[in-house]
C-alpha positions as CSV (number, residue, x, y, z in Angstrom):
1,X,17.6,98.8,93.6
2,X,18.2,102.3,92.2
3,X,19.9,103.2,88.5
4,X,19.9,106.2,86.5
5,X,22.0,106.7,83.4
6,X,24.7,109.2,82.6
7,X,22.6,110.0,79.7
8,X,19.5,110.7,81.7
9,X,21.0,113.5,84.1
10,X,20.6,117.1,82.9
11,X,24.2,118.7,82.1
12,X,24.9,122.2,83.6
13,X,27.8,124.1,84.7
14,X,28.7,124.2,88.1
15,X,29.2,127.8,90.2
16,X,33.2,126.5,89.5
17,X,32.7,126.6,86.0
18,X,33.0,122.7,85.8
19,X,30.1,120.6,83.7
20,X,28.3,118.9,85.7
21,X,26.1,116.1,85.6
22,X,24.1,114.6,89.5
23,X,24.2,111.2,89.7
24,X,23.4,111.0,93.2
25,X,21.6,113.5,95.4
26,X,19.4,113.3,98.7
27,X,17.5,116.6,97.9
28,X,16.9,114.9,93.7
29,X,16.6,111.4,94.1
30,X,14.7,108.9,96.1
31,X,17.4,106.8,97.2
32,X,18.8,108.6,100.6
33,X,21.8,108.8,101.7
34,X,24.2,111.3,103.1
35,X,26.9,112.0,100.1
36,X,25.8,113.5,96.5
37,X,27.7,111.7,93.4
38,X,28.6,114.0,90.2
39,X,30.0,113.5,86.9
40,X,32.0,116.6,85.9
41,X,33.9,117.7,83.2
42,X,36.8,120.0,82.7
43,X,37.4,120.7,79.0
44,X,41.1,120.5,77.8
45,X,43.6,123.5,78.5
46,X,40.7,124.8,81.3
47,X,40.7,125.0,84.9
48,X,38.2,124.4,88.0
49,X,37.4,128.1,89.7
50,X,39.2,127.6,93.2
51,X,36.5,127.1,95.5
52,X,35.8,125.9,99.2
53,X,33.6,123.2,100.3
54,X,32.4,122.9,104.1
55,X,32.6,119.1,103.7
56,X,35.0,116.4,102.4
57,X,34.9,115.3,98.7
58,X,36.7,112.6,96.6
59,X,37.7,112.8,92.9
60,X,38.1,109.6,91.1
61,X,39.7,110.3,87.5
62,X,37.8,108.5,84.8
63,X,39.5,109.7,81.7
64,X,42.3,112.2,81.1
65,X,45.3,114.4,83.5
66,X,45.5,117.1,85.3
67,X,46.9,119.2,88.3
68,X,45.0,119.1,91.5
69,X,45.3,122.4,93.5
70,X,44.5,122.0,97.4
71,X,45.3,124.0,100.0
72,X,48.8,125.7,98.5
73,X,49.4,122.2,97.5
74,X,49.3,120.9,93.8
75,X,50.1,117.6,92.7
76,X,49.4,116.0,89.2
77,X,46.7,113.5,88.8
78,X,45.6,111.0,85.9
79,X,43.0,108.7,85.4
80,X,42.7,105.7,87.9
81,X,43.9,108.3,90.6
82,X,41.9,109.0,93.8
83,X,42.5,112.9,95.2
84,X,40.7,112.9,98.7
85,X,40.0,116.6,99.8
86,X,39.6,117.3,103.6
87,X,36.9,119.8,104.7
88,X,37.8,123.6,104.1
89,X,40.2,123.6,101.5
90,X,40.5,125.6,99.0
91,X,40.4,123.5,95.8
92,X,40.6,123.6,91.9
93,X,41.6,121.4,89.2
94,X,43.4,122.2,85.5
95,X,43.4,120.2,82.7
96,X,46.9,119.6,81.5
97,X,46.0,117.1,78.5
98,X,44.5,117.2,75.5
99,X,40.9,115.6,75.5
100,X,38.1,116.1,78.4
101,X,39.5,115.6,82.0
102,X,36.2,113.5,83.4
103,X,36.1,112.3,87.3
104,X,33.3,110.9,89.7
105,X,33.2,113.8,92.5
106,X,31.9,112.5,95.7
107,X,30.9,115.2,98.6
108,X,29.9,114.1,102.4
109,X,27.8,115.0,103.7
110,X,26.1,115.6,100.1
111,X,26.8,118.8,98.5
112,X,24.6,122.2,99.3
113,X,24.9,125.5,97.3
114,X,25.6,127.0,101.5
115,X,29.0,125.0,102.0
116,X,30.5,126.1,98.7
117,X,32.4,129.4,98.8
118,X,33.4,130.2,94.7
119,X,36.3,132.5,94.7
């Protein structure tokens, strides 16, 4: 069995200017497995910098709402919502509400600085 608190992971921002906290990572952690598991943060009335990722990734909304830009496509999203983000498109997310927009980002395979273009 593998746990690790919240707490416990080093905060930092992200090259898309999200807070960021690694759960989950093959390259940090002993556990192996292909995705990497994030905690991020998007402070109210701020955005995501639109980005690209090489590989598929899933938001899961823990507290707060916002609009979920993908591919030309936006849509708003709220916690308890799911946002599943195919390969190779470009992606960024706004807070629209008034506390901390927090989600669960999954990336498979896990996340490397390479598949990540930052616009």
């Amino acid at each position: 069995m593998f746990i690790k608190k919240l707490q416990n992971c080093k905060e930092f921002i992200a090259g898309d200017k999200t807070i960021l906290r690694e759960l989950l990572h093959l390259d940090k952690d002993t556990v192996k497995c292909g995705y990497s598991l994030a905690h991020t943060i998007v402070k109210s009335g701020e955005s995501s910098t639109p980005h690209i990722l090489k590989t598929a990734g899933v938001h899961y909304l823990l507290e707060g709402e916002g609009i979920m830009y993908v591919g030309g496509e936006s849509k708003e999203a709220q916690m308890g919502d799911m946002i599943y983000i195919l390969p190779n498109a470009k992606q960024s997310i706004k807070n629209s509400g008034k506390t901390n927009l927090k989600f669960l980002c999954i990336v498979d395979p896990a996340w490397r600085p390479e598949d990540e273009i930052v616009f």
